[in-house]
NUSENU-908216 format. One record per residue (C-alpha): residue in three letters; x, y negated, z negated. Coordinates in Angstrom, 3 decimals, always signed. Example, Ala and Ser with C-alpha at 12.3 -4.5 7.8 and 13.67 -1.06 7.14 Angstrom:
+-----+----------+----------+----------+
! res !       px !       py !       pz !
+-----+----------+----------+----------+
! ala !  +12.300 !   +4.500 !   -7.800 !
! ser !  +13.670 !   +1.060 !   -7.140 !
+-----+----------+----------+----------+
END
This chain:
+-----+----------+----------+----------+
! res !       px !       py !       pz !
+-----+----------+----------+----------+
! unk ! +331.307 !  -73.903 !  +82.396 !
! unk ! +332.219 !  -70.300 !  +81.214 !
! unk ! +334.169 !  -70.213 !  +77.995 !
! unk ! +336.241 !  -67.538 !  +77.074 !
! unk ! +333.812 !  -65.940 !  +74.518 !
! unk ! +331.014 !  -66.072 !  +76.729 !
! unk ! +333.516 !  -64.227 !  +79.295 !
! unk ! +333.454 !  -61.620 !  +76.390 !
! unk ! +329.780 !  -61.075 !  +76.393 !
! unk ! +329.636 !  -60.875 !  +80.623 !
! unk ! +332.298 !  -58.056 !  +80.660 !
! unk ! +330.465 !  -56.399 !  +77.398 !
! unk ! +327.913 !  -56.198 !  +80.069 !
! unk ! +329.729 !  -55.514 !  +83.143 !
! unk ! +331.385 !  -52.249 !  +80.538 !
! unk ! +327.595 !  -50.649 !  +80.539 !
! unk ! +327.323 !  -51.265 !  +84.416 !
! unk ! +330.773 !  -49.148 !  +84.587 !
! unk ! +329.723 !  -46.695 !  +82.375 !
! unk ! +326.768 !  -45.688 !  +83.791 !
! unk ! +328.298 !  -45.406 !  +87.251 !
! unk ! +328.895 !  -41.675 !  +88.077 !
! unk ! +332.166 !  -42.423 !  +89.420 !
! unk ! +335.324 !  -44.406 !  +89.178 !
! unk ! +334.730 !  -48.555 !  +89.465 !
! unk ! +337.539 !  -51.524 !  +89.413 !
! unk ! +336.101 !  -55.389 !  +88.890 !
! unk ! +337.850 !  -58.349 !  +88.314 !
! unk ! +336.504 !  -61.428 !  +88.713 !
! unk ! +336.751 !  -65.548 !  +87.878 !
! unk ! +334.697 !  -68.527 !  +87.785 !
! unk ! +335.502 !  -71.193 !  +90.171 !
! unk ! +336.462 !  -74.064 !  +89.166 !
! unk ! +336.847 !  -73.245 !  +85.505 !
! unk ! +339.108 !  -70.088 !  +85.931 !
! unk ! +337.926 !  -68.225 !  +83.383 !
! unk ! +338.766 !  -64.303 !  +84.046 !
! unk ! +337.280 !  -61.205 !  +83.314 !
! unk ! +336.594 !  -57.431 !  +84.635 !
! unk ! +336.649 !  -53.752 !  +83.947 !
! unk ! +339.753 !  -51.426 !  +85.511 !
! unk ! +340.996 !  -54.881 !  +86.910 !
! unk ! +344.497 !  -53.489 !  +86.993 !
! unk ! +343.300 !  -50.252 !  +88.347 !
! unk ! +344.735 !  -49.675 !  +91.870 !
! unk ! +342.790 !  -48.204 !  +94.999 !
! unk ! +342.744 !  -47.702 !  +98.649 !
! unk ! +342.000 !  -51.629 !  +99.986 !
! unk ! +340.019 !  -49.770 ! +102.945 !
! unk ! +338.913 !  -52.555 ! +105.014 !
! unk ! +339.296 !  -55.078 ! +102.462 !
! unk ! +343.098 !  -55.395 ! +103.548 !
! unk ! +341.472 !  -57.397 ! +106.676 !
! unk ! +341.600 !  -60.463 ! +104.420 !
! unk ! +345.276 !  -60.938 ! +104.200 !
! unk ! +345.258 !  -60.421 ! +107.681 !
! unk ! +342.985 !  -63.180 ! +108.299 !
! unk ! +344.722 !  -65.290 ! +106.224 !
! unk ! +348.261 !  -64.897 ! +107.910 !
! unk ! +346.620 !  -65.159 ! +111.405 !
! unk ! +345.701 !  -68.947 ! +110.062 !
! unk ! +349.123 !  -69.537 ! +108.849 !
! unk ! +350.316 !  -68.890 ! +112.209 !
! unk ! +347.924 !  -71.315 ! +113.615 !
! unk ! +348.360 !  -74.091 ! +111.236 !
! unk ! +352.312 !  -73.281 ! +111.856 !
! unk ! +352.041 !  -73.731 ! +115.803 !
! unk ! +352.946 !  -70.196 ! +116.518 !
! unk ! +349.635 !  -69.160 ! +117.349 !
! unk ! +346.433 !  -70.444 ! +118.925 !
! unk ! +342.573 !  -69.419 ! +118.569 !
! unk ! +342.160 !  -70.071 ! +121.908 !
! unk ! +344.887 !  -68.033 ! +123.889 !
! unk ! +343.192 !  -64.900 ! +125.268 !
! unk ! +344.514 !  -61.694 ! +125.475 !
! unk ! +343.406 !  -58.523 ! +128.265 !
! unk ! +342.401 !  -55.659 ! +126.139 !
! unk ! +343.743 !  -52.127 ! +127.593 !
! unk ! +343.076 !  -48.705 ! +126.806 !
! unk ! +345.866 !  -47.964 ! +124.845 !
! unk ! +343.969 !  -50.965 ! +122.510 !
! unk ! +341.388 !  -48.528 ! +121.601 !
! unk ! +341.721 !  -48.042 ! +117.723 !
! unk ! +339.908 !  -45.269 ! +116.039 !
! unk ! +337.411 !  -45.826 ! +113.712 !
! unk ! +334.433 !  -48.733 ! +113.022 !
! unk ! +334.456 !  -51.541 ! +115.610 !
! unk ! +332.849 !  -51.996 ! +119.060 !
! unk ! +335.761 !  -52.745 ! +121.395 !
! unk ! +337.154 !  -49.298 ! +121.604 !
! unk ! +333.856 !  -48.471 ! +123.343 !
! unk ! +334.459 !  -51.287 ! +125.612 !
! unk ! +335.884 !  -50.987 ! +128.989 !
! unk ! +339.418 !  -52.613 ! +129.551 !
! unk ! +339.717 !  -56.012 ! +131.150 !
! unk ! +337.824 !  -57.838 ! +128.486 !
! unk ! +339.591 !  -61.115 ! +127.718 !
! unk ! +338.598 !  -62.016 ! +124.277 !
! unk ! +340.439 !  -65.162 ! +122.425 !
! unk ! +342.118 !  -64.605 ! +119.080 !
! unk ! +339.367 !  -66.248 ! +117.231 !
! unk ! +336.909 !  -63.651 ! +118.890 !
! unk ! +339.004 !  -61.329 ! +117.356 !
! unk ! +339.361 !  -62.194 ! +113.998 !
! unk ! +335.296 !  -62.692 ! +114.173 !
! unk ! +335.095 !  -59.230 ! +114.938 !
! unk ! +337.697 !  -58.087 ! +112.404 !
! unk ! +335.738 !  -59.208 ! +109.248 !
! unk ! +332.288 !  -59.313 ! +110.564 !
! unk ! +331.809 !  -55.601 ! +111.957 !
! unk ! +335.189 !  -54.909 ! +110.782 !
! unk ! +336.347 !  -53.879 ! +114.509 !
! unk ! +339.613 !  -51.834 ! +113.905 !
! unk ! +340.719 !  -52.529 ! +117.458 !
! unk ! +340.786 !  -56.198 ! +116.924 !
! unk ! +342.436 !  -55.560 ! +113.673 !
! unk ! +345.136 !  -53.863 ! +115.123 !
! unk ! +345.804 !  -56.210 ! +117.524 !
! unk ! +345.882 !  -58.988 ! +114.732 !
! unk ! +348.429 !  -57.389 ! +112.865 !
! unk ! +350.501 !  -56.335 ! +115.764 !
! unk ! +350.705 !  -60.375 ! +116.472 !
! unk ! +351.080 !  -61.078 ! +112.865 !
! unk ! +353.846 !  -58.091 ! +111.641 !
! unk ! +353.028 !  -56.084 ! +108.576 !
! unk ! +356.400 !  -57.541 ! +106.795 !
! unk ! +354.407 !  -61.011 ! +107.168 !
! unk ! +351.639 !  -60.027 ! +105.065 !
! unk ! +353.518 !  -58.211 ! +102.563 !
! unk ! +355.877 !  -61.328 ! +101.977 !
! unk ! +353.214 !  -63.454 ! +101.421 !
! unk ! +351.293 !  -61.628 !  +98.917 !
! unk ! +354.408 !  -61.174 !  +96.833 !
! unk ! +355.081 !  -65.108 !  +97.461 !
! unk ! +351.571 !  -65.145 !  +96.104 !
! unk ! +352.470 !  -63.215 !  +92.550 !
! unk ! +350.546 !  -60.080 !  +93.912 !
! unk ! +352.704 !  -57.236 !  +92.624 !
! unk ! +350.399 !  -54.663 !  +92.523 !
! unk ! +349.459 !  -55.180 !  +96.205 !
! unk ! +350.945 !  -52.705 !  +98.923 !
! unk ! +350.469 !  -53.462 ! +102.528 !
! unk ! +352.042 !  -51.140 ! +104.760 !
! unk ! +349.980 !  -49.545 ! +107.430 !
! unk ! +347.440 !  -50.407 ! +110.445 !
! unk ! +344.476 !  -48.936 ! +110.570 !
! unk ! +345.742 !  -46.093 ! +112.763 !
! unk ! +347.657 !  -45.183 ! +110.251 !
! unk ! +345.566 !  -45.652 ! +107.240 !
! unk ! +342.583 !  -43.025 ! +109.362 !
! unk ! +345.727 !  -40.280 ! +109.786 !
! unk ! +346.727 !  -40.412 ! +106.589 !
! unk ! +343.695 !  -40.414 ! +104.747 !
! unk ! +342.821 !  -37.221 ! +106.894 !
! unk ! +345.971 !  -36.213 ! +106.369 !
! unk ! +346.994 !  -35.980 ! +110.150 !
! unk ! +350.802 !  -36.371 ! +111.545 !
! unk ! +352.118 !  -39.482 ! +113.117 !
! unk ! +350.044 !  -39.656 ! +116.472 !
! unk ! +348.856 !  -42.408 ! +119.029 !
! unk ! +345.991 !  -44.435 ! +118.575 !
! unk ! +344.530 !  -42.870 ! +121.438 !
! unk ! +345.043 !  -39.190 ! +120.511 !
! unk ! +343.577 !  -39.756 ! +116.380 !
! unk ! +340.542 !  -41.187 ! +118.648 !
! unk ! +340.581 !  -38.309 ! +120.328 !
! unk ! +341.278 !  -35.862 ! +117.028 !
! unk ! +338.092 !  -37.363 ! +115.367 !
! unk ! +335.943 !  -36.760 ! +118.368 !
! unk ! +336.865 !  -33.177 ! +118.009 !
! unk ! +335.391 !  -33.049 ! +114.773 !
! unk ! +336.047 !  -35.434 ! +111.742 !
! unk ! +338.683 !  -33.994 ! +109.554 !
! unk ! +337.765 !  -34.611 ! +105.709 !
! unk ! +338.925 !  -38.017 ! +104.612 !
! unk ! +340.686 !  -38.239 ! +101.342 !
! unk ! +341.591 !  -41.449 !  +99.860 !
! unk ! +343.790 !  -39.901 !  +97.312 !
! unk ! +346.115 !  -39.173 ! +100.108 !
! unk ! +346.560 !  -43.292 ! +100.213 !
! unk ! +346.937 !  -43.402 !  +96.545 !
! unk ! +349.429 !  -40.894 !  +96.398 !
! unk ! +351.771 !  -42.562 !  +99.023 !
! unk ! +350.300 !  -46.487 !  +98.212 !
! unk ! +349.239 !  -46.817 ! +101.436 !
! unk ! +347.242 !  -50.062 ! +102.129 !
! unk ! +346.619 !  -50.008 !  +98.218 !
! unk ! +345.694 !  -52.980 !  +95.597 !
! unk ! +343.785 !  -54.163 !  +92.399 !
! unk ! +340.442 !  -55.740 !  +92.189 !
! unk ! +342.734 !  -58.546 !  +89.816 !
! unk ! +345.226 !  -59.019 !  +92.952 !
! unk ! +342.463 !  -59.396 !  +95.058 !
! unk ! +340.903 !  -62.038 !  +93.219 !
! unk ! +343.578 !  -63.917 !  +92.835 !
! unk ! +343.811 !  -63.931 !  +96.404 !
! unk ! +340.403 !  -65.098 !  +97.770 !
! unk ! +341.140 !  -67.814 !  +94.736 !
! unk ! +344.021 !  -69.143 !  +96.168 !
! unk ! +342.352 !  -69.534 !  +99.685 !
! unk ! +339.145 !  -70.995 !  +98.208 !
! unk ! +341.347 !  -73.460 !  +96.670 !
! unk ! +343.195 !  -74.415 !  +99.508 !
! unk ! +346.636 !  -73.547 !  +98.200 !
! unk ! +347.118 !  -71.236 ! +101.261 !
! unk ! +346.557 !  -72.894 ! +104.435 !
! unk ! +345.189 !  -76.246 ! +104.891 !
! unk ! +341.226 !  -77.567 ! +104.598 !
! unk ! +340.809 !  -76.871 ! +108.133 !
! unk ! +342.294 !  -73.244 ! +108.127 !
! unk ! +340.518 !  -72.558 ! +104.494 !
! unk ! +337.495 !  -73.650 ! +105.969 !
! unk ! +337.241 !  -71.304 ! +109.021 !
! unk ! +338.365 !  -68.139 ! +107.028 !
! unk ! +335.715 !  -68.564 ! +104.821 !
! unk ! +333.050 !  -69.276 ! +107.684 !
! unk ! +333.587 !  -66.232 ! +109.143 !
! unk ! +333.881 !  -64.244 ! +106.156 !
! unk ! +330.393 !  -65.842 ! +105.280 !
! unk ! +328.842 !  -64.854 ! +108.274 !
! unk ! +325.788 !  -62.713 ! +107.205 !
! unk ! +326.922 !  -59.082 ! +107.750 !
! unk ! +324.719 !  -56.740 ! +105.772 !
! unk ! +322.507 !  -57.197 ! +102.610 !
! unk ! +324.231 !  -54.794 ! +100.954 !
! unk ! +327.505 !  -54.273 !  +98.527 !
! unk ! +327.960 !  -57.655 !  +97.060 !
! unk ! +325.378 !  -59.232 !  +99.004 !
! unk ! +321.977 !  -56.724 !  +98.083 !
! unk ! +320.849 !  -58.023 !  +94.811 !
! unk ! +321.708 !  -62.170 !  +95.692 !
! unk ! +318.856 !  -64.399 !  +97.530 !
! unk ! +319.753 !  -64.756 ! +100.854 !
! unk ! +320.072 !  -68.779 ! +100.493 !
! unk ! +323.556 !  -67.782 !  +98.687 !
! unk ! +326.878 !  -67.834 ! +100.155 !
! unk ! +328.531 !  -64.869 ! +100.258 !
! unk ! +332.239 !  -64.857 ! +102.114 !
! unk ! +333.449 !  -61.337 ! +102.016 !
! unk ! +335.402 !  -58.291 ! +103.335 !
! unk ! +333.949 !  -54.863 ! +103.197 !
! unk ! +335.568 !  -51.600 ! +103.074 !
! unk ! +334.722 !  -47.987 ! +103.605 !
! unk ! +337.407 !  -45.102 ! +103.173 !
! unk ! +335.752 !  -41.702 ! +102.326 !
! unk ! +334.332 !  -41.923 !  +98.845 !
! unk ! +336.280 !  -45.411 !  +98.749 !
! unk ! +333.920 !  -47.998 !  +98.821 !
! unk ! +334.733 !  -51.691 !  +98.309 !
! unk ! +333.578 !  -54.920 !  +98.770 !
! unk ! +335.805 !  -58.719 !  +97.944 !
! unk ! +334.280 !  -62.461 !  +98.393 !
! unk ! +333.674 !  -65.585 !  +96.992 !
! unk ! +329.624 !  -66.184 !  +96.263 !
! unk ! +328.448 !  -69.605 !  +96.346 !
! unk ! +330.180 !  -72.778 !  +96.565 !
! unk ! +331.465 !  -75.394 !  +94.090 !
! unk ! +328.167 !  -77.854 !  +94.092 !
! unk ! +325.654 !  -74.639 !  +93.488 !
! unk ! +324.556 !  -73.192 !  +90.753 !
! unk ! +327.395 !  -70.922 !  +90.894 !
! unk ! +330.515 !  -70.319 !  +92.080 !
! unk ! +332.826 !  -67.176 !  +91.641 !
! unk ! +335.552 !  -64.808 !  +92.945 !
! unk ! +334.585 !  -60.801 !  +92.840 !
! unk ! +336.259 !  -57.638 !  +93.804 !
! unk ! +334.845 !  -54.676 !  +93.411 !
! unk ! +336.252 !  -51.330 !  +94.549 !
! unk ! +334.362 !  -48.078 !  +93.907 !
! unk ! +335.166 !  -43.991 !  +94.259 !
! unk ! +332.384 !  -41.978 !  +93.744 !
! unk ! +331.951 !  -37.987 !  +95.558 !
! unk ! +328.248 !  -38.667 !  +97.075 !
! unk ! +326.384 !  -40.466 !  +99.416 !
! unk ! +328.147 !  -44.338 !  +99.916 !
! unk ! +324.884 !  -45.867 !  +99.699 !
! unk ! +325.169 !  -44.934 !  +95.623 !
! unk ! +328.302 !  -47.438 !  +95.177 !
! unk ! +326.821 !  -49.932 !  +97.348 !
! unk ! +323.917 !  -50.164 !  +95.061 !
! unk ! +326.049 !  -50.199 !  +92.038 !
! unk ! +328.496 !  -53.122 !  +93.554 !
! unk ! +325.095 !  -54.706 !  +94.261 !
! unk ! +324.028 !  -55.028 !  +90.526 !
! unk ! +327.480 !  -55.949 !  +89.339 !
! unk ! +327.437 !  -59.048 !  +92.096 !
! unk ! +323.976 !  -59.958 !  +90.799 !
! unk ! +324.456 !  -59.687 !  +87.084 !
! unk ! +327.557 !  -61.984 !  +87.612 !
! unk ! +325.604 !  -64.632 !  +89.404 !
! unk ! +322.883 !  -64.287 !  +87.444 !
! unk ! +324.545 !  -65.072 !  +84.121 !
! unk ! +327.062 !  -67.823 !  +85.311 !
! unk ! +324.285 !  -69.408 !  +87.016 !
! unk ! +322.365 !  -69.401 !  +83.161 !
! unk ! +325.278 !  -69.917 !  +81.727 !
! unk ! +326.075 !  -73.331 !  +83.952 !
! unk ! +322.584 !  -74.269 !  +83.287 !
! unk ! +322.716 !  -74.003 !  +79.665 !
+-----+----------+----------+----------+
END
């Protein structure tokens, strides 16, 4: 178990990882079950990016486990469903017939902004918000689909889904995640975050059943990069990525109460170059973490 003084000597390490990354870094993160907390910038707000799928996820569940949703209805997609941005369905033709579960799969594992958008046009944005300040997280703001989050961060005028898809495929206007900081679009802490994904993991969100399947399909294996690159493959890791311009973020829970390890990480990134420069750098925070809980448990 972690004790407070050896949560002293992780962040005196996780400090030298921040400082020698060319760019601007939040981490928070806590042991599971002990609790014990610790991080650089924790408090430090960014863009959520994609990250803000989560909280969708999670109110999606609530619905079900309330009765006012199922993850078997189906819905027809249409063309006016087409959401710019990373996904697969907007390249789809219309008619497909996918159920809500199939869409929440897509959501968090290839992080399909036209399934997201449905999501949260079943779910409401005032939903989400309500429960994240039921849940203490203050420094959370969620107030914008992913429409709006691509205009804004290219700072484009309100517009239809259909014609930002059609302003990026005239020519990709520079995305600037300021422009989210600046009006708190979609924005949070890496502390708020982990406070989150350790309120799900502990089931005091939605019930074993509901807990279970968010965290299956957030652990389905979608890149060994960000949080995942520097962690044998054998580990669990249940996370959201996200990619905004030089925003680049990844959230999860790795491992599981009976490994060797078990913790809550966020870890949300701005640097000016080439993404793959963060992902490396939220790569060796996620494996010194694991590395020295899993020593730490073992001593």
């Amino acid at each position: 178990m972690v004790s407070s003084r050896d949560s002293e000597r992780l962040r005196e390490l996780l400090s030298e990882e921040v400082g020698a990354f060319d760019g601007t870094a939040g981490i928070a993160i806590e042991s599971i079950p002990a609790g014990v907390r610790t991080g650089i910038n924790e408090e430090r707000v960014f863009p959520m990016a994609s990250v803000f799928k989560i909280p969708i996820l999670v109110e999606f569940l609530a619905m079900v486990e309330g009765g006012s949703a199922s993850l078997d209805d189906r819905i027809e997609l249409r063309a006016e469903h087409r959401t710019a941005g990373s996904g697969i369905l907007a390249r789809m033709d219309p008619g497909l017939n996918p159920t809500w579960k199939d869409l929440l799969t897509l959501m968090i594992n290839i992080s399909d902004n036209s399934a997201t958008d449905l999501v949260l046009d079943r779910v409401g944005i005032s939903a989400i918000q309500r429960r994240l300040d039921a849940l203490g997280l203050e420094d959370t703001k969620f107030n914008a689909n992913c429409t709006d989050v691509i205009r804004i961060a290219c700072g484009l005028p309100p517009m239809a889904p259909s014609e930002l898809s059609d302003e990026l495929e005239s020519g990709v206007p520079h995305i600037d995640g300021d422009r989210l900081l600046e009006g708190q679009i979609d924005t949070s802490t890496p502390a708020d975050m982990v406070r989150l994904l350790v309120e799900l993991e502990a089931g005091r969100i939605l019930g074993e059943s509901a807990t279970g399947l968010a965290l299956d399909i957030m652990a389905i294996r979608k890149m060994s990069k960000r949080l995942a690159g520097g962690l044998p493959r054998r580990v669990r890791v249940a996370s959201k990525t996200g990619t905004i311009g030089s925003v680049v973020n990844d959230a999860g829970i790795i491992g599981g109460i009976d490994d060797d390890c078990c913790f809550a990480i966020c870890a949300f990134t701005k640097y000016g170059g080439d993404e793959s420069v963060s992902e490396r750098f939220i790569a060796r925070i996620a494996a010194l973490v694991y590395d020295y809980l899993r020593e730490d448990r073992r001593g």
